[in-house]
C-alpha positions in Angstrom: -52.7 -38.6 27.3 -50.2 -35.5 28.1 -47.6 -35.8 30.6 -46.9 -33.0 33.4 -43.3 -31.7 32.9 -41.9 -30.4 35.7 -40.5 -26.1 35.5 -37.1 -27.3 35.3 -37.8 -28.9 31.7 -40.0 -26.0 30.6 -36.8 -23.9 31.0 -34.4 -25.9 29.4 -37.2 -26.0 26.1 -37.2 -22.1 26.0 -34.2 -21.7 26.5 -33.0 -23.8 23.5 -35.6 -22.3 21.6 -34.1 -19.3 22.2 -32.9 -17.2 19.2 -28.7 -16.6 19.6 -28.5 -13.0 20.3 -25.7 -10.7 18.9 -25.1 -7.2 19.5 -23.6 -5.4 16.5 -21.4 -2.2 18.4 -19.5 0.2 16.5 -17.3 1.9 19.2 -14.9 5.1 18.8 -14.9 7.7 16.6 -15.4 5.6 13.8 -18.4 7.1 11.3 -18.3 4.4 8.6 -21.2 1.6 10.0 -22.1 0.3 6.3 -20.0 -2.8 7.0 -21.8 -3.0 10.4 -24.9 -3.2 9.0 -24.7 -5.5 6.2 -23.3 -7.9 9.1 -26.1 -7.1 11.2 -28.5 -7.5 8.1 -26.9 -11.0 7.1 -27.2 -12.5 10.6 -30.3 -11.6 11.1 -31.7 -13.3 7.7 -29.9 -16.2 9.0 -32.2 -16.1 12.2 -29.9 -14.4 14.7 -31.7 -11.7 17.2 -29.2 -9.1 16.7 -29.2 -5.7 18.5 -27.0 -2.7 16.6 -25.7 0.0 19.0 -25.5 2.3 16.1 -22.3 4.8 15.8 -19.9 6.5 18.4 -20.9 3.9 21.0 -18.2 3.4 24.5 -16.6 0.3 25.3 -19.2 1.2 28.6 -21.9 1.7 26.4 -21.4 -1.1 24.5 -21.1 -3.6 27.6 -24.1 -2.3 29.2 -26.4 -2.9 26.2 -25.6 -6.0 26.1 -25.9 -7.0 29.9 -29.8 -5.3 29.6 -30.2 -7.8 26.0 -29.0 -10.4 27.5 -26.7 -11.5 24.2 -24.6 -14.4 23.3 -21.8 -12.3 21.5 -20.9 -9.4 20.1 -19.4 -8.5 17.3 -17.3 -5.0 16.8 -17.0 -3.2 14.0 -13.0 -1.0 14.0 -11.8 0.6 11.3 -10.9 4.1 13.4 -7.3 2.0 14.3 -8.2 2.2 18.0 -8.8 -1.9 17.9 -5.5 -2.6 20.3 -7.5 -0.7 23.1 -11.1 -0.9 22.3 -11.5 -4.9 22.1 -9.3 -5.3 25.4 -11.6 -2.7 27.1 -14.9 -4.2 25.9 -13.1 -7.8 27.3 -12.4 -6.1 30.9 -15.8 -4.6 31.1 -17.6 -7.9 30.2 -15.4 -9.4 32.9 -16.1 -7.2 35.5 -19.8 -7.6 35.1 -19.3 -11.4 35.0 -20.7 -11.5 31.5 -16.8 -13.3 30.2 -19.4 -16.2 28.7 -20.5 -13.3 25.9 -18.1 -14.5 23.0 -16.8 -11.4 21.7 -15.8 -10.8 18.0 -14.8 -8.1 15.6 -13.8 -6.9 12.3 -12.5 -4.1 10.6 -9.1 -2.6 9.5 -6.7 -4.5 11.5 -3.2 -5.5 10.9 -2.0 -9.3 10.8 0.3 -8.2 13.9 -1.9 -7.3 16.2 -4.5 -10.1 15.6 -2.6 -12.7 17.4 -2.3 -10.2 20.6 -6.4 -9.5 20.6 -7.0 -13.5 20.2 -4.3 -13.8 23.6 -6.6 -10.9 25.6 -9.9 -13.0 24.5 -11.3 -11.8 22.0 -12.5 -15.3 19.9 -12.2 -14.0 16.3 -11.0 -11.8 14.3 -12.0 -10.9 10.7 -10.6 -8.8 7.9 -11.7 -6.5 4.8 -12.3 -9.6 2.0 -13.5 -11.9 4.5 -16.8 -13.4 2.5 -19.8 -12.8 4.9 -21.3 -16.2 4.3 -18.2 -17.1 6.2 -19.3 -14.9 9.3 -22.3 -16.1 9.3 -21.1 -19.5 9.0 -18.8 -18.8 12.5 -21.8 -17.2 14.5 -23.5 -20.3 13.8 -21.2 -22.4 14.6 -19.4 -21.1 17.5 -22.0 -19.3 19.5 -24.8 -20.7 21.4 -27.8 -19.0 23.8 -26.1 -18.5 27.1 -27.7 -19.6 30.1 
């Protein structure tokens, strides 16, 4: 014989059923998204839901695709050199629109220098050209969960 559960437990079942959801952005002026999408391509055969903004997208645009899909992180792609304003702006935005749960994440073309000063302004990780993407995968996984 079947129990009743009440709504509250039927929630809490789809929501851990719940895929993690990533949106892949590639914000600027930058015109190379092959890296991008073999990210994109890898979480997703690891069973992530992930969402890719496709080229030239705003720190605005970015934000606000993501508040519509309702994602978990997401993961920029900067190789343009315009990382030491476009992370920070993507941070403030999220803020502002009390999304600062969305973990936020990036690669790309960035000097050892200014890694230490994006992880202080909140961005979670950081990863380089040579990173393997097994090990990418391996931090999505790990470190992000379905929000709330």
């Amino acid at each position: 014989m079947a129990t009743a559960k009440g709504k509250g437990s039927a929630a809490a079942t789809k929501r851990a059923a719940r895929k993690v959801r990533i949106l892949v952005g590639k914000p600027g002026l930058d015109g190379h998204d092959r890296g991008a999408k073999i990210i994109a391509r890898a979480l997703r055969d690891a069973g992530v839901e992930v969402i890719y903004t496709g080229l030239h997208q705003t720190p605005e645009m970015i934000v606000n695709t993501a508040a519509q899909e309702d994602v978990d992180g997401i993961g920029l792609s900067i190789l343009s050199g315009a990382h030491n304003y476009l992370f920070p702006k993507v941070m403030e935005l999220l803020r502002e629109k009390k999304m600062g749960d969305v973990v936020l994440f990036g690669g790309g073309i960035i000097p050892d220098d200014d890694i230490p000063k994006l992880l202080k302004k909140g961005v979670d990780r950081v990863f380089t050209p040579g990173t393997r993407i097994q090990e990418i995968v391996e931090y999505v996984n790990a470190r992000i969960q379905p929000r709330k």
